[in-house]
N, C-alpha and C positions, 0 to 999 in steps of 0.2 A: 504493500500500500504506500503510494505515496507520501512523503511527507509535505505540510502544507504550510508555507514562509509566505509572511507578510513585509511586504519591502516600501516604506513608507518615505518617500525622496523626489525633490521634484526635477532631477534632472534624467528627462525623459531618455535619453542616448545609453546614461546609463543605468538603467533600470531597466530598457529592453535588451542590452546587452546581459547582465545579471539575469534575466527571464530567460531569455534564448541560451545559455550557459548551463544552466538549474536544472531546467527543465530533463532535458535529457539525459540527467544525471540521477533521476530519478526525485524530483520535487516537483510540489504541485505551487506555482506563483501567484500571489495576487499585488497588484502595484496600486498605490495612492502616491498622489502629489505635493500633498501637506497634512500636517497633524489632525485639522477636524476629522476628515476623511477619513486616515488611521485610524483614530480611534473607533469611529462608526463600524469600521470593519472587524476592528476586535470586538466589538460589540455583538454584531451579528454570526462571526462564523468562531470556528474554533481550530487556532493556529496552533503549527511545536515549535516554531520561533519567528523572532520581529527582528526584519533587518531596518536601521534606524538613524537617517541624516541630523547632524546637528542645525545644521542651517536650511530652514523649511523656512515657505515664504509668507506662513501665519503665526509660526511659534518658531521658537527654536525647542529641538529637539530631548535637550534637558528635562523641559517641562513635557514632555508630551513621554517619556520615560517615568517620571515621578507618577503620573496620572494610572500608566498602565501599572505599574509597581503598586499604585494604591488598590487595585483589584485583579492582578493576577500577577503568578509567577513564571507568565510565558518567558524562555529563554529571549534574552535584546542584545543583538551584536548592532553597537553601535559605527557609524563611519563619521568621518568628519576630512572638511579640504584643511584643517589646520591640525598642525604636526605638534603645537604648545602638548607637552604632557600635563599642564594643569587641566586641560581640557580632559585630559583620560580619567586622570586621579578623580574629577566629576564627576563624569559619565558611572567611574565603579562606586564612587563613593552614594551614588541615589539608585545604585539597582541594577547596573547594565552587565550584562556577564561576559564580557568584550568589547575591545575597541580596537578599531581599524585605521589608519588612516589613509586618506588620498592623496595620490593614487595608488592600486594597489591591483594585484594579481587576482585574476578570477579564482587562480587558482589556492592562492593563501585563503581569499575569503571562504570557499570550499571546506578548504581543510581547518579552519577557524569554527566557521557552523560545523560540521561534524564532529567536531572535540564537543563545544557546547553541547548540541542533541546527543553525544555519548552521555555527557556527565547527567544531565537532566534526564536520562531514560530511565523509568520507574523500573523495569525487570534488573536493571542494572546491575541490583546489589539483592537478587530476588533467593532466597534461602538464609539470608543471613539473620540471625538474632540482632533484637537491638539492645543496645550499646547504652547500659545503664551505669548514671553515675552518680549516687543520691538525688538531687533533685531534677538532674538532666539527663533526660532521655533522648539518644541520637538514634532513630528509625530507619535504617539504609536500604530496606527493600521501598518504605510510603515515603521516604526522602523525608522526612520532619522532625524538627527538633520541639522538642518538649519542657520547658522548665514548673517544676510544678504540678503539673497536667497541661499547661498551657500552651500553645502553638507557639513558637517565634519565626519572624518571617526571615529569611534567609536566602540569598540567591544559588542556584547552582553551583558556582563555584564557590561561594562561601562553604553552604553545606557541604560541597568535597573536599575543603582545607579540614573544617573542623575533623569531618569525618576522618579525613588522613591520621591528626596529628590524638587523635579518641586510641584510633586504633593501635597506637603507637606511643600509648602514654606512660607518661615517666621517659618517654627516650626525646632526646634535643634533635630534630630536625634542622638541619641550615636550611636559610634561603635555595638554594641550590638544590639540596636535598628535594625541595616541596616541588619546586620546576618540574624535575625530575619525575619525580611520581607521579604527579597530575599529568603528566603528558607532554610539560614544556609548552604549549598554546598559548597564547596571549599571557603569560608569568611575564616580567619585567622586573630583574632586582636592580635596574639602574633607575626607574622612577619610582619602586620603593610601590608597587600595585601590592605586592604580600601584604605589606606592612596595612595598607587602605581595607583589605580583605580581614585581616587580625581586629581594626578597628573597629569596623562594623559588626563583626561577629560577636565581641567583647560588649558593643553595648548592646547585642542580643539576650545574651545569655548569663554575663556576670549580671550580679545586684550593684556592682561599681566598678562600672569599667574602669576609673582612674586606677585600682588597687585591684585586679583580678588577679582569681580563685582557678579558675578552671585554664584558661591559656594564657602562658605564661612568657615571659620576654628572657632570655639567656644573654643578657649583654656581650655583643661582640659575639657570639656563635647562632643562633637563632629564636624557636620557640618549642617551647613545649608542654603537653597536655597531664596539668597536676590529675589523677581519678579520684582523686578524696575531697577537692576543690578547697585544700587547705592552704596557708599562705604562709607554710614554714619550705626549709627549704633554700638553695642557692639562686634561684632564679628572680628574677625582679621585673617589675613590669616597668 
């Protein structure tokens, strides 16, 4: 069955080129021009990921990212004509689980969405027990984190750091190290995107991210995952 992307961008050349690339590839494509549009189409149909210009000629795309993040956790590889890494460190810090910039190979964006729909695929991690840790609960077959009983929302890649560094707790992962296992896709330890991922996930899950309990900062070697969520210990946030 086809997979079905929503590619929200108004520069028509490349978006049919993107379509005519996809397609064949096995994806099912639907193209908007600007953010109202997008979002009307998330609206009505049900996509496995949103490909997503910063520069749309009713919004910029920040916002129109923030909107879908505020009611679903469809995969969003974002693109953008500007190379600024503040512009990424955005983009992941409201939700995007990639960032691309222009111009760029059909074929990286390709292989970009497909890291993404691997990580986000619910059979993904399908027999696995979940991953109990006093009050947090990491779910890797339903993909959801639990503090509580409670849902925290989490992107794809978020959920797959945490997940990594749960499975692997009490051991220091380096920057390098996470690249590594996740796949290396869209990871950047020169703009420090781990560290934007750590961030977010922290004020998911800790009751204080300034002072966390559960993921943990190794100054100068990496992070790692306390299971007791206690704050003894060499590690320091």
């Amino acid at each position: 069955m086809a997979q079905h992307i929503l590619i929200v961008d108004d520069d028509e050349r490349l978006t049919e080129m993107l379509a005519g690339y996809l397609t064949p590839r096995g994806f099912s494509v639907e193209r908007r021009a600007d953010g109202r549009s997008g979002l009307a189409a998330l609206e009505a149909g049900d996509f496995d990921a949103v490909i997503l210009d910063v520069m749309l000629p009713d919004t910029d795309g920040f916002e129109i990212c923030r909107r879908i993040r505020g009611r679903s956790d469809v995969p969003i590889l974002m693109l953008t004509a500007r190379g600024d890494a503040t512009d990424r460190i955005v983009g992941l810090e409201i939700g995007a689980d990639d960032y691309l910039p222009k111009p760029f190979d059909p074929r990286e964006l390709l292989a970009r969405l497909g890291a993404v729909l691997r990580r986000t695929r619910p059979n993904a991690a399908a027999g696995q027990a979940p991953l109990r840790f006093g009050r947090l609960t990491i779910d890797r077959q339903a993909r959801v984190v639990l503090v509580d009983g409670k849902r925290r929302e989490l992107t794809g890649r978020q959920f797959d750091l945490l997940a990594l560094l749960a499975e692997r707790a009490g051991r220091v992962l380096s920057r390098e190290q996470i690249m590594t296992s996740l796949g290396g896709d869209g990871w950047d330890s020169v703009d420090r995107s781990i560290d934007v991922h750590i961030s977010r996930i922290r004020n998911a899950v800790e009751d204080d991210p300034r002072r966390p309990r559960f993921v943990r900062t190794v100054r100068g070697v990496g992070y790692v995952f306390s299971p007791t969520g206690s704050d003894d210990g060499e590690a320091a946030a």
